[in-house]
PyMOL CGO cylinders between C-alpha atoms (Angstrom):
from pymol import cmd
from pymol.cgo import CYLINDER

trace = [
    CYLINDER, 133.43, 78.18, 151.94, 133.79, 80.30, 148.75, 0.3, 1, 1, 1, 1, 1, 1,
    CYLINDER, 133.79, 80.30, 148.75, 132.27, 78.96, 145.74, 0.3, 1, 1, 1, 1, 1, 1,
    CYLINDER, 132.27, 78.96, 145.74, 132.59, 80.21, 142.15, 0.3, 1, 1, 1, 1, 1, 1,
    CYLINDER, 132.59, 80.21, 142.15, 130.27, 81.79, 139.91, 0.3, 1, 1, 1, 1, 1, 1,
    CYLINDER, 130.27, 81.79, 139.91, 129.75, 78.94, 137.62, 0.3, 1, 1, 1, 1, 1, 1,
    CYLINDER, 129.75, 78.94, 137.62, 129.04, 77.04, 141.45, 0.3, 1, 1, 1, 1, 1, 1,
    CYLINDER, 129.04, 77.04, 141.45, 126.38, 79.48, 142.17, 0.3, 1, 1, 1, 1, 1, 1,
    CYLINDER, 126.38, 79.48, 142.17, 125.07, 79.69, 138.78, 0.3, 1, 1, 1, 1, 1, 1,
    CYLINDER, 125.07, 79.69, 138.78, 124.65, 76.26, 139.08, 0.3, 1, 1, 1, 1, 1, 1,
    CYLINDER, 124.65, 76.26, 139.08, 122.92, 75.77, 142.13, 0.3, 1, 1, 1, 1, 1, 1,
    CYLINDER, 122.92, 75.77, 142.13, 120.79, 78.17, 141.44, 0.3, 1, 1, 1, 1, 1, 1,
    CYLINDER, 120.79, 78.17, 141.44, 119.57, 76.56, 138.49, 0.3, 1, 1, 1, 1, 1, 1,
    CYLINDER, 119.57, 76.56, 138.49, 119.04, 73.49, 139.88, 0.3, 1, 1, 1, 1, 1, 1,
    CYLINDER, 119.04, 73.49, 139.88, 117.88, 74.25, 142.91, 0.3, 1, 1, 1, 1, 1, 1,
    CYLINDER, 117.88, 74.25, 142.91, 114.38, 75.23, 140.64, 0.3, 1, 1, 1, 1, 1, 1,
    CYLINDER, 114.38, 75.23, 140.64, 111.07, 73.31, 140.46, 0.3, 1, 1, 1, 1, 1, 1,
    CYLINDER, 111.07, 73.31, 140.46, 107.88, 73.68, 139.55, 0.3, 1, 1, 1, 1, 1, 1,
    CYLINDER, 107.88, 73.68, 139.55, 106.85, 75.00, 143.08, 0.3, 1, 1, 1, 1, 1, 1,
    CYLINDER, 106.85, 75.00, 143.08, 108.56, 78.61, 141.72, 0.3, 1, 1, 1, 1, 1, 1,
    CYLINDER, 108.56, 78.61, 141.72, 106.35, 78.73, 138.47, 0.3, 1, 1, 1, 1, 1, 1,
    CYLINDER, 106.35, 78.73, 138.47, 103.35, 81.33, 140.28, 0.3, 1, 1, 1, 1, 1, 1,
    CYLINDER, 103.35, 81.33, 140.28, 100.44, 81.87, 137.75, 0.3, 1, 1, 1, 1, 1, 1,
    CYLINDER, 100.44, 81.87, 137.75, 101.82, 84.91, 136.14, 0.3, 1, 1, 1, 1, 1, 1,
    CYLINDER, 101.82, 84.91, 136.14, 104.97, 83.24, 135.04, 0.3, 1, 1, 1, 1, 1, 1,
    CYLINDER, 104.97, 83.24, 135.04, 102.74, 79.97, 133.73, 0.3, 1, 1, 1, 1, 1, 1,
    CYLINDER, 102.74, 79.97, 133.73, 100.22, 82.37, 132.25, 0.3, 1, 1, 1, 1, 1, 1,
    CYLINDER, 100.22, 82.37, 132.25, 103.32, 84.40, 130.27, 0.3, 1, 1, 1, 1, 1, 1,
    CYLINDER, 103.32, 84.40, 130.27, 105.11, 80.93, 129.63, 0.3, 1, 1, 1, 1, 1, 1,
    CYLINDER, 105.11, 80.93, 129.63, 102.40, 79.78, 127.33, 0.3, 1, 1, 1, 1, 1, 1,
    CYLINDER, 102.40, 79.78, 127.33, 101.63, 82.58, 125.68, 0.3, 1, 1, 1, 1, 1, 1,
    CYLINDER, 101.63, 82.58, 125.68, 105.36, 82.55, 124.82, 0.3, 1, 1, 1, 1, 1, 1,
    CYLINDER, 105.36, 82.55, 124.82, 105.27, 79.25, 123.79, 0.3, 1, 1, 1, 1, 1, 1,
    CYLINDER, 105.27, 79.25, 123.79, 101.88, 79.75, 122.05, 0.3, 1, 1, 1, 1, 1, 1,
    CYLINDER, 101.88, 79.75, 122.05, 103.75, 82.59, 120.06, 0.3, 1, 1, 1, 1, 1, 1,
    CYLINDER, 103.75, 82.59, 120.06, 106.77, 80.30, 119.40, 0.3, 1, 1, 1, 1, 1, 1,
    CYLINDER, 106.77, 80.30, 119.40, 104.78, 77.34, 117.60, 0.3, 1, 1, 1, 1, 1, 1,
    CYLINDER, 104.78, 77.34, 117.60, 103.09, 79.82, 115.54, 0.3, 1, 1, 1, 1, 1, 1,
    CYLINDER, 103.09, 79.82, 115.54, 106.10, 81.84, 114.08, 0.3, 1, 1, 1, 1, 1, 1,
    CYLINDER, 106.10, 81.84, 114.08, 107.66, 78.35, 113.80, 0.3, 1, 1, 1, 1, 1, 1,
    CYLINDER, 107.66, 78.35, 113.80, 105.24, 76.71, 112.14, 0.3, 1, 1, 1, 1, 1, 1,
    CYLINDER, 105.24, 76.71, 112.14, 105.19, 79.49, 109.75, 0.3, 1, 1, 1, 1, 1, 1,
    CYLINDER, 105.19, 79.49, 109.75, 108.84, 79.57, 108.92, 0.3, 1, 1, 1, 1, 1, 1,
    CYLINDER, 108.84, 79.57, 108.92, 108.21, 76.19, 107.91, 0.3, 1, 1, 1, 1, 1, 1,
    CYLINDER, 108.21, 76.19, 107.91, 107.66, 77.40, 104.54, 0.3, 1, 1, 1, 1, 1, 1,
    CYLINDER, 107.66, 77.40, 104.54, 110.64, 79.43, 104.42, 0.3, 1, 1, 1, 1, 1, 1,
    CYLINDER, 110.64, 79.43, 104.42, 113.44, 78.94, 101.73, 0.3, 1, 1, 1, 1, 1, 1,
    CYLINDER, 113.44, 78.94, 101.73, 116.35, 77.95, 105.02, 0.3, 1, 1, 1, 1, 1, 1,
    CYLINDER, 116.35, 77.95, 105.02, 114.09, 75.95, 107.20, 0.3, 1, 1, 1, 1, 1, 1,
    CYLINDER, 114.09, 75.95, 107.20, 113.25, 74.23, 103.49, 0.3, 1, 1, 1, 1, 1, 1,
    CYLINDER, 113.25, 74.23, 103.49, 117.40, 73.94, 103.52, 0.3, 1, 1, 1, 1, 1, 1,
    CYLINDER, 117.40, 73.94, 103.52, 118.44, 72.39, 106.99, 0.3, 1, 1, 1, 1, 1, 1,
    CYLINDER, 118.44, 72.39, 106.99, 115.43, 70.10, 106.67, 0.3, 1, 1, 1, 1, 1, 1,
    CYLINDER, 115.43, 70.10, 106.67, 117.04, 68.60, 103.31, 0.3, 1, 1, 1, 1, 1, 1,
    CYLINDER, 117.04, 68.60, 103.31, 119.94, 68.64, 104.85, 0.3, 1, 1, 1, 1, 1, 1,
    CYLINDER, 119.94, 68.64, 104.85, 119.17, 67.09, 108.64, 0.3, 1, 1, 1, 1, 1, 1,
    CYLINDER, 119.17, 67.09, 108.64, 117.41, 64.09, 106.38, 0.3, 1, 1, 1, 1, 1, 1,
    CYLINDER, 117.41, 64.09, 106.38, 120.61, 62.09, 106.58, 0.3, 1, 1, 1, 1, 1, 1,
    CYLINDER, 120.61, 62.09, 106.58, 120.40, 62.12, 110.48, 0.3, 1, 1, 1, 1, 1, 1,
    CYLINDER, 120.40, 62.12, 110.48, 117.24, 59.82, 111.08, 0.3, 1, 1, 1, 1, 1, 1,
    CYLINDER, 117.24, 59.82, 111.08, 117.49, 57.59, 114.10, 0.3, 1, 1, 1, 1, 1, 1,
    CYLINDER, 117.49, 57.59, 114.10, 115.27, 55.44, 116.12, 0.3, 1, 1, 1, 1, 1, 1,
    CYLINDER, 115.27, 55.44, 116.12, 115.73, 57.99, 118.87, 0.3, 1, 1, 1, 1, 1, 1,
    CYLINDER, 115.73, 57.99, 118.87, 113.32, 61.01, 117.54, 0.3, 1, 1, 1, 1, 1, 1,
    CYLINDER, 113.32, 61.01, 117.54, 111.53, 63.94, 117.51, 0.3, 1, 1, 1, 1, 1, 1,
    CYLINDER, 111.53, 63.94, 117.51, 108.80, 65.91, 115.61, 0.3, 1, 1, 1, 1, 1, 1,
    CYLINDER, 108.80, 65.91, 115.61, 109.86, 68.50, 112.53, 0.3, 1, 1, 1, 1, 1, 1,
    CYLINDER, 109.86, 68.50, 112.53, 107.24, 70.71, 112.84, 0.3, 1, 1, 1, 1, 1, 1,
    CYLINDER, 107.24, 70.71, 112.84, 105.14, 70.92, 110.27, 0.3, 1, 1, 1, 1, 1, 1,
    CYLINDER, 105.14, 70.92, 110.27, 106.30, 67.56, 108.87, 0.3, 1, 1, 1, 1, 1, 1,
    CYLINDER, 106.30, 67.56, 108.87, 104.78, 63.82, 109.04, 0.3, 1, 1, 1, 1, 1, 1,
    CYLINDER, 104.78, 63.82, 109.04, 106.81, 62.43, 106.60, 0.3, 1, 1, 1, 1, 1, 1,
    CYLINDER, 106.81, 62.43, 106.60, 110.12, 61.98, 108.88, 0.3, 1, 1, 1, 1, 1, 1,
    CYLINDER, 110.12, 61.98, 108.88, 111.25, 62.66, 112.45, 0.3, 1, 1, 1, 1, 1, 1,
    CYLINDER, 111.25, 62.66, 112.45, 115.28, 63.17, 113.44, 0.3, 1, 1, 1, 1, 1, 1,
    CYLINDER, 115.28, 63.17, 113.44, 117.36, 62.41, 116.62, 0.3, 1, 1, 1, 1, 1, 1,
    CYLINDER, 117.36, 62.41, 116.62, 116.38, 65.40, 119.33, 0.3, 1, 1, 1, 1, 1, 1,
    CYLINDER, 116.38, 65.40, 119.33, 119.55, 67.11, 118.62, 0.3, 1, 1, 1, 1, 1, 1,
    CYLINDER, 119.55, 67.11, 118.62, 118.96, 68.13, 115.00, 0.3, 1, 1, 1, 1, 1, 1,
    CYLINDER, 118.96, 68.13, 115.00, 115.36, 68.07, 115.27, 0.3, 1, 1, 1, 1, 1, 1,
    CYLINDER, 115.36, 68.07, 115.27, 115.83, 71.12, 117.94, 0.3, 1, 1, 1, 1, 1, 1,
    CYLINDER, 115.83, 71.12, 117.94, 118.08, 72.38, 115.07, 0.3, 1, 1, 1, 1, 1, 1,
    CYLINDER, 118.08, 72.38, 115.07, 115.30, 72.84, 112.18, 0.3, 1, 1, 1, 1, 1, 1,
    CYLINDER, 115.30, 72.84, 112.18, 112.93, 73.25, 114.38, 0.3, 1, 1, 1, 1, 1, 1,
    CYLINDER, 112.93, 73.25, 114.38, 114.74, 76.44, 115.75, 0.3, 1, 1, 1, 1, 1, 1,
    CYLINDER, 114.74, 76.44, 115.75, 115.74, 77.82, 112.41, 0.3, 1, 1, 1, 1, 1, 1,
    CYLINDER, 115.74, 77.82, 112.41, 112.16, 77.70, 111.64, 0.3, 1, 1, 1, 1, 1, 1,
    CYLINDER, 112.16, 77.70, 111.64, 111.58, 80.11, 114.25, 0.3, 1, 1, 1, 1, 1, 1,
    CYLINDER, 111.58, 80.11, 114.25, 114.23, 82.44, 113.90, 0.3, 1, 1, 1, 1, 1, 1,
    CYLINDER, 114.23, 82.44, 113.90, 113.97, 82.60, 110.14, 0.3, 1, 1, 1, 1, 1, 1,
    CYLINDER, 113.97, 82.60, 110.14, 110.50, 84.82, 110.35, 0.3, 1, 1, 1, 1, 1, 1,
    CYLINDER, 110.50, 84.82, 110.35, 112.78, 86.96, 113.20, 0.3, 1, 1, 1, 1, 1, 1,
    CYLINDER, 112.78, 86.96, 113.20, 109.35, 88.10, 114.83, 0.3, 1, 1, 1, 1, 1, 1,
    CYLINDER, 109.35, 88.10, 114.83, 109.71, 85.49, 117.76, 0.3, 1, 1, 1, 1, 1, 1,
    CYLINDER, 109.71, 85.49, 117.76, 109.94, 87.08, 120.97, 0.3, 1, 1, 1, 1, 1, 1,
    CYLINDER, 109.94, 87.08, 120.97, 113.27, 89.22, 122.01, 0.3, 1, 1, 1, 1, 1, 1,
    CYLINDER, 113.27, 89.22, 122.01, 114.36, 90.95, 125.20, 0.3, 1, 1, 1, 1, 1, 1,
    CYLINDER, 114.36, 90.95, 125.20, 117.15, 93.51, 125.48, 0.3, 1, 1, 1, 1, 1, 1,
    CYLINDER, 117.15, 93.51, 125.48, 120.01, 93.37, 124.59, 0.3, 1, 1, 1, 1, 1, 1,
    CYLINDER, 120.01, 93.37, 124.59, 118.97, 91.59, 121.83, 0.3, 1, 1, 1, 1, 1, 1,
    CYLINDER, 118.97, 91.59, 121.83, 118.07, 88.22, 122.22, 0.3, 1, 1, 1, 1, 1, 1,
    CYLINDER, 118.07, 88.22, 122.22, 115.62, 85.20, 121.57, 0.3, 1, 1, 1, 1, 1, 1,
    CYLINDER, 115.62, 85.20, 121.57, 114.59, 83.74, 124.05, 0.3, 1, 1, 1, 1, 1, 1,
    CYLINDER, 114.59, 83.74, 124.05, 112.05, 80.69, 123.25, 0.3, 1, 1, 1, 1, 1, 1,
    CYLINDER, 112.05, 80.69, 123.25, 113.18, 80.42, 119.63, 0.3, 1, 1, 1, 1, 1, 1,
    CYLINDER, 113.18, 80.42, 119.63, 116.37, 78.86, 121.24, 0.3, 1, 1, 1, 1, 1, 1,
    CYLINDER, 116.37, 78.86, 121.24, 114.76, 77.65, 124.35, 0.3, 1, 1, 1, 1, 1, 1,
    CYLINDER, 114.76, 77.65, 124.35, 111.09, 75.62, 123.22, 0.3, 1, 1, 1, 1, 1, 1,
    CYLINDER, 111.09, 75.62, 123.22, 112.16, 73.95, 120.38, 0.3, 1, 1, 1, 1, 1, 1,
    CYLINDER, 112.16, 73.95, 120.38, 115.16, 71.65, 122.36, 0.3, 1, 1, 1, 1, 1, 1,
    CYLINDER, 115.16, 71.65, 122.36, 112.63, 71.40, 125.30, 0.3, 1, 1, 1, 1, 1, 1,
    CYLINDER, 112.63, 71.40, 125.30, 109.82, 70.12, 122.88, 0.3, 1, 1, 1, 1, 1, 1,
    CYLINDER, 109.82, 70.12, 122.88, 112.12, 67.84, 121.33, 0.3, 1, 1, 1, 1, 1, 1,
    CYLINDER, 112.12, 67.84, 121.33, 113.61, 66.52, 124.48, 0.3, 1, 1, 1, 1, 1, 1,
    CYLINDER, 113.61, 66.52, 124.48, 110.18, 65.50, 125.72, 0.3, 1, 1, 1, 1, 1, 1,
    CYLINDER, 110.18, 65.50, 125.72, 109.24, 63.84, 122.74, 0.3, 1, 1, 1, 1, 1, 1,
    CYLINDER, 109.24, 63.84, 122.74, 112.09, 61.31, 122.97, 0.3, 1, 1, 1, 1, 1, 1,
    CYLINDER, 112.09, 61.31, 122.97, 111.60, 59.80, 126.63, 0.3, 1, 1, 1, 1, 1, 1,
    CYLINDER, 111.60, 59.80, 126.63, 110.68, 56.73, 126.50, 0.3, 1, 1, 1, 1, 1, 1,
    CYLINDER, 110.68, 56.73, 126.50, 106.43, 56.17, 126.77, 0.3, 1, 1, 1, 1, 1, 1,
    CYLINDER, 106.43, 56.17, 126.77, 106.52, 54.99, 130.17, 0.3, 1, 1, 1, 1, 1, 1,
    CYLINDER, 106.52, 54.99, 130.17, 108.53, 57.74, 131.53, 0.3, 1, 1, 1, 1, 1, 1,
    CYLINDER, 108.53, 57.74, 131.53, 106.80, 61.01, 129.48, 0.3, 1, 1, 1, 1, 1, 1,
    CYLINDER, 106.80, 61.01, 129.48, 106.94, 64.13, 131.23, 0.3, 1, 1, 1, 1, 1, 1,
    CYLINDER, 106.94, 64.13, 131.23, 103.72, 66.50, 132.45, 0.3, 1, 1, 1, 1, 1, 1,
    CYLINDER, 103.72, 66.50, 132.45, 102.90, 69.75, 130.84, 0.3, 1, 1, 1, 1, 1, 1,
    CYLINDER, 102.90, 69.75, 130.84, 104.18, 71.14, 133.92, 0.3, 1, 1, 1, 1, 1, 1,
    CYLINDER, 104.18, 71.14, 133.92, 107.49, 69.74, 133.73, 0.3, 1, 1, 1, 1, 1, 1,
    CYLINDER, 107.49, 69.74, 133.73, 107.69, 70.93, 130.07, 0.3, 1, 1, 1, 1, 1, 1,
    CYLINDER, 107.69, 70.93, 130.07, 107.20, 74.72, 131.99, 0.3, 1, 1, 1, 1, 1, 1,
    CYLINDER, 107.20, 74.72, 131.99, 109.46, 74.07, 134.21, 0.3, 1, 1, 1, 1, 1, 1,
    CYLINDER, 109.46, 74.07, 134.21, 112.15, 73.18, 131.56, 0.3, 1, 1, 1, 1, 1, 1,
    CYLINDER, 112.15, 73.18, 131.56, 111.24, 76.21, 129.47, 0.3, 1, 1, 1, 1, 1, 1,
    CYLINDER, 111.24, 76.21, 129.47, 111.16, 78.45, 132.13, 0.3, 1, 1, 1, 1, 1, 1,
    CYLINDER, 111.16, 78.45, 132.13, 114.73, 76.98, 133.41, 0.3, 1, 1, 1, 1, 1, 1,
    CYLINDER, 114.73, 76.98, 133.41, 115.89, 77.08, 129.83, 0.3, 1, 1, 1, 1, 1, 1,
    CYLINDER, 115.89, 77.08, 129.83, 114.93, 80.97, 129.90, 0.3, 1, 1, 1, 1, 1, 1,
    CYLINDER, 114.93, 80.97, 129.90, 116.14, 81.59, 133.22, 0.3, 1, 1, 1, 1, 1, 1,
    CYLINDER, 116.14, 81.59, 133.22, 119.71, 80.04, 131.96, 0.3, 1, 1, 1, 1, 1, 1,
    CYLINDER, 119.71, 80.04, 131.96, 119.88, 82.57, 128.93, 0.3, 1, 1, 1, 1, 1, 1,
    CYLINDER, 119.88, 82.57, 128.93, 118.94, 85.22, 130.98, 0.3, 1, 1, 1, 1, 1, 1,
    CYLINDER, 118.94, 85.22, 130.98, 121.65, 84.92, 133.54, 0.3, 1, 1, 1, 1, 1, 1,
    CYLINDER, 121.65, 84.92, 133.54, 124.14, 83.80, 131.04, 0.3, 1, 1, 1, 1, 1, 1,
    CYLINDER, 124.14, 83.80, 131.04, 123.15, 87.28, 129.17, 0.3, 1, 1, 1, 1, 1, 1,
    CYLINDER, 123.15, 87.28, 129.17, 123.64, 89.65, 132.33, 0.3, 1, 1, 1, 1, 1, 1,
    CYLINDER, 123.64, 89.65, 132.33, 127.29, 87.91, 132.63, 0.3, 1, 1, 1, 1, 1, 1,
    CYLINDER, 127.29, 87.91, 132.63, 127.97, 88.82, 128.94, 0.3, 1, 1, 1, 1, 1, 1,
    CYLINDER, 127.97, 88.82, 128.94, 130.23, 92.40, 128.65, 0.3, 1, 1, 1, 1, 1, 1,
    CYLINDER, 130.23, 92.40, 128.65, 129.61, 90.83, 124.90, 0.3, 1, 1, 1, 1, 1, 1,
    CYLINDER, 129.61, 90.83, 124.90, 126.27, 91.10, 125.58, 0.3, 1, 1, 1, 1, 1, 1,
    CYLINDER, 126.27, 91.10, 125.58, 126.06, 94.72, 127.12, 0.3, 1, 1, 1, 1, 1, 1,
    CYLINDER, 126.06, 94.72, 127.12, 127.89, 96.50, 123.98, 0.3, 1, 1, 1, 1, 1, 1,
    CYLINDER, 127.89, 96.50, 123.98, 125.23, 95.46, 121.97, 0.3, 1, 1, 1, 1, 1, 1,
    CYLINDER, 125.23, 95.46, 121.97, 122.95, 98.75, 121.66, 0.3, 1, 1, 1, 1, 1, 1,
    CYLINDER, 122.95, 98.75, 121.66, 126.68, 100.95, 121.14, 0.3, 1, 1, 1, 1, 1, 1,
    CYLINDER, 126.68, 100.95, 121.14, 127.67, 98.72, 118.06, 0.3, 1, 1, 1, 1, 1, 1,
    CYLINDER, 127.67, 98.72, 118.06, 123.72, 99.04, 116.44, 0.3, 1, 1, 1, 1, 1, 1,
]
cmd.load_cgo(trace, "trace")
């Protein structure tokens, strides 16, 4: 039987585990998301991270996640990947791919914050956390070859 696009997509993506992740891909996956953290946790000090962290203050729940660079508070996952992102893309040196893209600035900080709100007793591995990166990039990726958005990019710059 014919399936769709968004069917294959799909089972393509799921059908992943950690069993694809060969030691080049781990070895460039942390390095990515050693890169990540560090241009995050320096636009931490910029003037819009400073911003949507005032902002994402009313949004504290039981339910949360780490602002990087912050002890004071945590927020629900959902806005913590929020600040956490624009922390990252608002030094713009995190890592791109063309067309022009970011890939872990979007990617790491909803997988980081995801992890940090299971519950204790059912905490996910370091390797999981690849695993979800690496899906997370893999989804962009695929989602960016399917964009005719996507492909006009270097004619309208």
């Amino acid at each position: 039987s014919s399936q769709t696009i968004t069917g294959n997509f799909a089972n393509a993506i799921h059908g992943l585990n950690a069993n694809h992740l060969t030691d080049q891909v781990i070895q460039r996956s942390k390095r990515m998301i050693l890169d990540t953290l560090g241009v995050g946790l320096l636009g931490t000090s910029t003037e819009v991270c400073h911003k949507v962290t005032q902002y994402s203050k009313i949004y504290s729940s039981d339910i949360s996640s780490t602002i990087w660079g912050h002890l004071d508070f945590r927020l629900p996952p959902l806005y913590a990947a929020f600040v956490n992102g624009v922390a990252v893309h608002s030094m713009d040196f995190d890592d791109t791919w063309h067309p022009a893209t970011h890939p872990s600035g979007a990617v790491l900080p909803a997988v980081i914050a995801l992890a940090e709100a299971f519950p204790r007793k059912k905490k996910i591995s370091g390797l999981d956390l690849l695993l979800a990166f690496n899906v997370g990039i893999e989804v962009q990726g695929r989602l960016l070859r399917f964009s005719s958005e996507a492909r006009n990019i270097p004619k309208r710059y």
